[in-house]
C-alpha positions as CSV (number, residue, x, y, z in Angstrom):
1,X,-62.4,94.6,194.1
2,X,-64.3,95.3,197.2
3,X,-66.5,93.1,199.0
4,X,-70.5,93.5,199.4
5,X,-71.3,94.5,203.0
6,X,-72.7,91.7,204.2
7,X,-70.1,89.7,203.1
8,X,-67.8,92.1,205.3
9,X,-69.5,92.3,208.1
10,X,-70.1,88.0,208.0
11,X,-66.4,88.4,208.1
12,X,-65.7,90.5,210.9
13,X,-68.6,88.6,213.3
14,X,-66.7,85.2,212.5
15,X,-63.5,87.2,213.2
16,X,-64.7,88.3,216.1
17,X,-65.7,84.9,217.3
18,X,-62.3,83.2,216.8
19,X,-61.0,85.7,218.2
20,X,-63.1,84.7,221.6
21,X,-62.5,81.0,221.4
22,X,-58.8,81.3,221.3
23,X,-58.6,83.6,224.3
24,X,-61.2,81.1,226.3
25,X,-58.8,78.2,225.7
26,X,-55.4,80.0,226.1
27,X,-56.8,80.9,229.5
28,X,-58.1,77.8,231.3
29,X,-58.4,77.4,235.0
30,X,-55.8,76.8,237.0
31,X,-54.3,73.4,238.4
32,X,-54.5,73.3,242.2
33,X,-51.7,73.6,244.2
34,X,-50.5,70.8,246.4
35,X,-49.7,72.8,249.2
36,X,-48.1,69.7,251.3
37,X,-50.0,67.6,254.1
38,X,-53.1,69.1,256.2
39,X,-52.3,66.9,259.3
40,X,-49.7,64.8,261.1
41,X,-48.8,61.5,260.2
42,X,-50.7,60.0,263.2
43,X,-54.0,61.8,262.2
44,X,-54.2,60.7,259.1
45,X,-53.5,57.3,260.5
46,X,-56.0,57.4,262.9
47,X,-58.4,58.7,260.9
48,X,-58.1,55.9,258.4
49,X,-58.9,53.3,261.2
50,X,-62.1,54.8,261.8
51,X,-63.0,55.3,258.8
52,X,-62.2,51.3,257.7
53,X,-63.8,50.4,261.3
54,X,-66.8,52.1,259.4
55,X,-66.5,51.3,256.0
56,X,-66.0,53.9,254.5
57,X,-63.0,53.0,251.9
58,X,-63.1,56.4,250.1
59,X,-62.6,58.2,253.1
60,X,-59.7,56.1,254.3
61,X,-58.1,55.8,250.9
62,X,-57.8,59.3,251.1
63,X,-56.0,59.3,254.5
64,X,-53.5,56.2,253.6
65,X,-52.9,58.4,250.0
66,X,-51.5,61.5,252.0
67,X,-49.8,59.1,254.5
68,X,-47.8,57.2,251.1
69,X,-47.5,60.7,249.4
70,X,-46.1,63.0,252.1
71,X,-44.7,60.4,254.5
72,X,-42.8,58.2,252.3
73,X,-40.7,56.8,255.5
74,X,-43.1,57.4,258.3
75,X,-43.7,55.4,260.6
76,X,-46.8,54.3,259.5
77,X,-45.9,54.1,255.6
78,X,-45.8,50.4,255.1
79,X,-48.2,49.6,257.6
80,X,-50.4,52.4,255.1
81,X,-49.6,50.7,251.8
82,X,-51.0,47.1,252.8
83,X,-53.8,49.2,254.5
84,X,-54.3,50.4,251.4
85,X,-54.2,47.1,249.5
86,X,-56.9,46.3,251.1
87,X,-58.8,49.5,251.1
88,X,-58.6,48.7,246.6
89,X,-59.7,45.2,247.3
90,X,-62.4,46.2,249.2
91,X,-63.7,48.8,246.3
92,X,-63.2,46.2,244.0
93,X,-60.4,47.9,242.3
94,X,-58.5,44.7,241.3
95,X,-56.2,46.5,239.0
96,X,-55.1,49.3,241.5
97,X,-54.7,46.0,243.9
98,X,-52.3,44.3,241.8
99,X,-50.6,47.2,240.7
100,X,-50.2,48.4,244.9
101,X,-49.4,44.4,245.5
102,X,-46.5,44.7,242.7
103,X,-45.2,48.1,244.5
104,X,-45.6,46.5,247.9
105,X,-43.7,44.0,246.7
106,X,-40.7,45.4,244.8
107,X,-40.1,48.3,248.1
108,X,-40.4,46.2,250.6
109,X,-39.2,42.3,249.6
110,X,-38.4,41.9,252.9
111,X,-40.9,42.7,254.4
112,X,-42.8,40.2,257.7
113,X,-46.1,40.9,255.8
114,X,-45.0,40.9,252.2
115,X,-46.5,37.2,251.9
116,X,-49.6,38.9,251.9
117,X,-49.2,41.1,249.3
118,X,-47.8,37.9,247.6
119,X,-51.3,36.5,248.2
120,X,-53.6,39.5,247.6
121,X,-52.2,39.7,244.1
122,X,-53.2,36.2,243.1
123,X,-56.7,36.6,244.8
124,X,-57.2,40.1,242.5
125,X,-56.3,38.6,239.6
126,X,-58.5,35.6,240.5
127,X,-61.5,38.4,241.1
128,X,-60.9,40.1,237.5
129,X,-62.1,36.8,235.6
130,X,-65.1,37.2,237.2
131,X,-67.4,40.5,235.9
132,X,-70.3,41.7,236.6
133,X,-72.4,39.8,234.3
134,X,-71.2,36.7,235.1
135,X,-71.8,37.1,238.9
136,X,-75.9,37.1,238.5
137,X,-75.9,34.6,235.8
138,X,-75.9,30.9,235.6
139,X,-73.2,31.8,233.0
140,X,-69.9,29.4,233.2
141,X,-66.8,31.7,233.7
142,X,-65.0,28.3,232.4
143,X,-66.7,28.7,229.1
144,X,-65.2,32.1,228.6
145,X,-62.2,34.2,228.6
146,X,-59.7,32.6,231.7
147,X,-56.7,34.6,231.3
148,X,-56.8,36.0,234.5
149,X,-57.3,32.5,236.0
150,X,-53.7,31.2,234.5
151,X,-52.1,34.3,235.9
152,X,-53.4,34.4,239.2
153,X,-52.6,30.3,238.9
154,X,-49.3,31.9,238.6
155,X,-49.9,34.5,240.8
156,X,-50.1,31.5,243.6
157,X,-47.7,29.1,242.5
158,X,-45.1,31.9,243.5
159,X,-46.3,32.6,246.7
160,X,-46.5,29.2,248.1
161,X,-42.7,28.7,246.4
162,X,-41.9,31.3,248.4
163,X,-44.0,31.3,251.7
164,X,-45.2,27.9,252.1
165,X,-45.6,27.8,255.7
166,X,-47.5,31.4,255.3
167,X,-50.7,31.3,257.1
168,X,-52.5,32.0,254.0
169,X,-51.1,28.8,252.2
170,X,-53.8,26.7,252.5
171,X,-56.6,29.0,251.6
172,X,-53.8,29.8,247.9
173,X,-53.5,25.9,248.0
174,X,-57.3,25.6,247.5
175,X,-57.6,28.1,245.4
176,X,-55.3,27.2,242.9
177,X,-57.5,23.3,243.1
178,X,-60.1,25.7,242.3
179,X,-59.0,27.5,239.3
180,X,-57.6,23.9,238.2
181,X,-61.2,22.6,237.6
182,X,-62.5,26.1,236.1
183,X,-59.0,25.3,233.4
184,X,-60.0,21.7,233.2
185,X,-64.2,22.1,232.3
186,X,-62.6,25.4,230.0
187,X,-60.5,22.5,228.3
188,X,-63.7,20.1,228.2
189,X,-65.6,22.7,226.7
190,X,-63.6,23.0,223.6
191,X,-63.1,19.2,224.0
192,X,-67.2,19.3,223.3
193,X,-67.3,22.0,220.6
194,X,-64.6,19.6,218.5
195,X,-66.6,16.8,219.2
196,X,-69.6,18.8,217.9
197,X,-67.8,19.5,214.7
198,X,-66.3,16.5,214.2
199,X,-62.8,17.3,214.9
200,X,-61.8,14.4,216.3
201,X,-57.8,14.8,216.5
202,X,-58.5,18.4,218.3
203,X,-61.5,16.6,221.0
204,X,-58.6,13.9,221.7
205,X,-56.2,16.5,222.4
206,X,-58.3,18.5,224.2
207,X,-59.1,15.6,226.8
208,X,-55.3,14.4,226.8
209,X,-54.4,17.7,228.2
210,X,-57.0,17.3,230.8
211,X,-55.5,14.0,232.1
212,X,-51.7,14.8,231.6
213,X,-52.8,18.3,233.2
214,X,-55.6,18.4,235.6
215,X,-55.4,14.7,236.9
216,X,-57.5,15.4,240.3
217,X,-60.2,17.2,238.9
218,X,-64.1,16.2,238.2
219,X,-63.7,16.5,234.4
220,X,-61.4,13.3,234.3
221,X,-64.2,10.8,233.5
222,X,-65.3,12.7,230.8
223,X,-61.5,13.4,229.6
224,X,-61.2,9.7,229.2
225,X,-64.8,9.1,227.3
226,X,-63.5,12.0,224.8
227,X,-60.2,10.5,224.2
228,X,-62.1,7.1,223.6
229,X,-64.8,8.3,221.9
230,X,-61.8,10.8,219.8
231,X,-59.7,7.8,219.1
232,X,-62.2,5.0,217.4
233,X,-63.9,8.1,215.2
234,X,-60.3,8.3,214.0
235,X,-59.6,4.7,213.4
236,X,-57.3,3.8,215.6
237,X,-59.5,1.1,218.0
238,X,-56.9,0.0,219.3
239,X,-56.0,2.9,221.5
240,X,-59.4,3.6,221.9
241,X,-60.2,0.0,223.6
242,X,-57.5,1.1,225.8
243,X,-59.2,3.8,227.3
244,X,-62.4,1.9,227.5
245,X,-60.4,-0.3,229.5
246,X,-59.6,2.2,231.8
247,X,-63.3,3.3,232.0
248,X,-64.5,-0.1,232.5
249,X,-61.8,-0.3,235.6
250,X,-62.7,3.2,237.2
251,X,-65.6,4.3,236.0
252,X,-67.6,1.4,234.6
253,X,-71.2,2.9,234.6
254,X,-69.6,4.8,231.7
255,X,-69.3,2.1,228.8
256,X,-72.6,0.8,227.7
257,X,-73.3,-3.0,227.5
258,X,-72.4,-3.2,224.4
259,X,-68.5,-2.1,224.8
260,X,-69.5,1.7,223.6
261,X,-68.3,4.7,225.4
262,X,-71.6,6.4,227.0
263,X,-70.3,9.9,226.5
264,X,-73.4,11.8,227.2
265,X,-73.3,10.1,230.9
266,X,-69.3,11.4,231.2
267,X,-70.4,14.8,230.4
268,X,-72.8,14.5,233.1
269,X,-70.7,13.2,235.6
270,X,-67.6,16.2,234.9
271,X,-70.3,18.7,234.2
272,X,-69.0,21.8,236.5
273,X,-72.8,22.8,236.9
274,X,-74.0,19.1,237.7
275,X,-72.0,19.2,240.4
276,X,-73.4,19.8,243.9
277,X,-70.2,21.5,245.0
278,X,-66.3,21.8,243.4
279,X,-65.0,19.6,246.6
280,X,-63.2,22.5,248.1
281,X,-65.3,25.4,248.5
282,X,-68.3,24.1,250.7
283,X,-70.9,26.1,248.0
284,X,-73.3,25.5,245.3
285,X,-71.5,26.0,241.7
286,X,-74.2,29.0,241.0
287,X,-73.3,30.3,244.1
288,X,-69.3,30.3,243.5
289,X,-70.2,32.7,240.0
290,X,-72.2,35.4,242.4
291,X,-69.5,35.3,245.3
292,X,-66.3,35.6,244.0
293,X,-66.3,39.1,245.5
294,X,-67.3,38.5,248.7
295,X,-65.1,39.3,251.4
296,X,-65.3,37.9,255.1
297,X,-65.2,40.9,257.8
298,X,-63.8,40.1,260.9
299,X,-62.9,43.4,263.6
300,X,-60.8,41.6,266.1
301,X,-58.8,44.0,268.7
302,X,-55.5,44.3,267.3
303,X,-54.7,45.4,263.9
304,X,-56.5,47.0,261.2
305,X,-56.2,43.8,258.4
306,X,-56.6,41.8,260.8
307,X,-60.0,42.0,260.8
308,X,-60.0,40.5,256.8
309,X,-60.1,37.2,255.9
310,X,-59.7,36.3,252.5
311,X,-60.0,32.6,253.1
312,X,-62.1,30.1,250.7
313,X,-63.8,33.4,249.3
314,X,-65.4,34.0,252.8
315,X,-67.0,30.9,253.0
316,X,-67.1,30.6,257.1
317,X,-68.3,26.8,256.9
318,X,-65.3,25.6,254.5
319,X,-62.6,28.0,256.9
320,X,-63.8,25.0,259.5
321,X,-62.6,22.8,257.7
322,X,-59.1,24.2,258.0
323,X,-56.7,23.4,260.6
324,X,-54.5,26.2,260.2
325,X,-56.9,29.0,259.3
326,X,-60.4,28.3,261.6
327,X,-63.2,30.2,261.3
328,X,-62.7,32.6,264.1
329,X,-58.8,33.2,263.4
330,X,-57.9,36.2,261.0
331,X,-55.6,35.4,258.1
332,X,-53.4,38.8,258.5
333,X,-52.2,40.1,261.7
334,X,-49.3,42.5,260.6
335,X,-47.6,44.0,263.6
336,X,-47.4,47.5,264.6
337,X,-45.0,49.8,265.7
């Protein structure tokens, strides 16, 4: 049975068109060639010092890439990776940071700068809790995810372990008091939201981890009120005159006249927002959220990180307050070849 000629020639045009597509995607373009470096290993070198003297991190990224890729024991290799750590940092690629910190770290363990890949790492994961909502925001970062807080907790427990008379161990030291009151008011807030929904077990908890836990941070008051306020809600008055007892010794504006805990004033008092400043970063809480990312540039003579100062988030007027890291003193100075 033959078919009608339309149907045949529908056939032959879709045919046809097949026919078309497959050639088209068994033939695509070709993949470019690597055809091996365009320059000595000193131009590239040199040309990725004037283009961080300028700012221009793409540029530069590009140099330190050909150095790493086609000069994998130059002389300048090493000096190219950490160059490059910074170059990420400085783009605000934390991931590519951490994973160039990790790399950095298993090559060269020995290295006289390693400590600051050590330190970089914790700083970049410290960076990735913050987005960029939060930033431009009055948003708390501590009411939200804080993964990335514990690791780079982590992240700086390590180093100091490991390089505790580093240069950068204050600045880590500070940070990590830091992170412990974002844990602390991330703690309070669920301490709060139990309270709101009458799970008084969970609130008590909640604050008990605080104390055990965060025992120099401004949420303590409020810790204390919680597990009070937690413990006579359950029952047990008792344990809960206990910790009034404690409040009453420390923190006596906080139990009313009549022997109550005043729990609204303790959440006023460990508020994170309420607070004019955390104690060890010299800035405004609103201001903390919007300059996480904020990185100090210094261009002193001698080497190219050395012009980089992580330190207190590149808060010059808290760097003062450090006697091993002033303002005026870099926090890297890696030494050349």
């Amino acid at each position: 049975m033959s078919l009608p000629r339309y149907k045949v020639t529908m056939l032959a045009l879709s045919l046809g068109l097949a026919a078309t597509f497959v050639g088209c995607s068994s033939n695509p373009k070709k993949d470019v060639v690597d055809t091996g470096p365009k320059s000595s290993e000193q131009i590239y070198f040199d040309k990725a010092q004037k283009a961080l003297d300028r700012g221009q991190y793409s540029d530069a990224a590009q140099s330190l890439v050909a150095i790493d890729t086609y000069y994998p024991t130059g002389q300048y290799t090493q000096q190219a990776q950490l160059d490059l750590l910074y170059t990420k940092f400085q783009q605000k690629d934390y991931e590519g940071a951490i994973t160039l910190a990790d790399r950095f770290i298993r090559l060269n363990p020995n290295h006289p700068n390693v400590d600051y890949a050590y330190y970089v790492r914790g700083v970049a994961n410290m960076e990735q809790n913050y987005d960029g909502l939060i930033r431009y925001t009055s948003l708390q970062q501590s009411h939200r995810d804080v993964s990335y807080l514990k690791v780079a907790y982590q992240n700086f427990v390590d180093f100091i372990r490991r390089f505790p008379s580093s240069r950068y161990a204050v600045d880590a030291a500070q940070r990590m008091q830091y992170i412990g009151q974002e844990m602390a008011e991330s703690e309070m807030n669920a301490a709060r939201y139990n309270i709101k929904r009458k799970a008084w077990l969970a609130a008590v908890e909640r604050g008990q981890w605080v104390v055990e836990h965060y025992p120099k941070t401004p949420q303590i008051p409020e810790a204390l009120a919680t597990m009070a306020y937690g413990y006579d809600k359950l029952g047990d008055k008792a344990t809960s005159q206990q910790y009034i007892e404690v409040l009453k010794l420390n923190y006596p504006h906080l139990v009313k006249s009549n022997g109550e805990v005043n729990l609204r004033a303790a959440r006023k008092e460990g508020n994170w927002l309420n607070k004019a400043t955390l104690g060890i970063l010299g800035r405004e809480a609103k201001s903390q959220s919007k300059d996480m990312a904020q990185v100090e540039q210094q261009k002193p003579e001698s080497s190219l990180l050395n012009r980089v100062s992580f330190g207190l988030l590149g808060n010059r007027d808290a760097d003062e307050n450090l006697e091993s890291a002033p303002a005026n003193e870099s926090l890297y100075d890696p030494q050349r070849k």
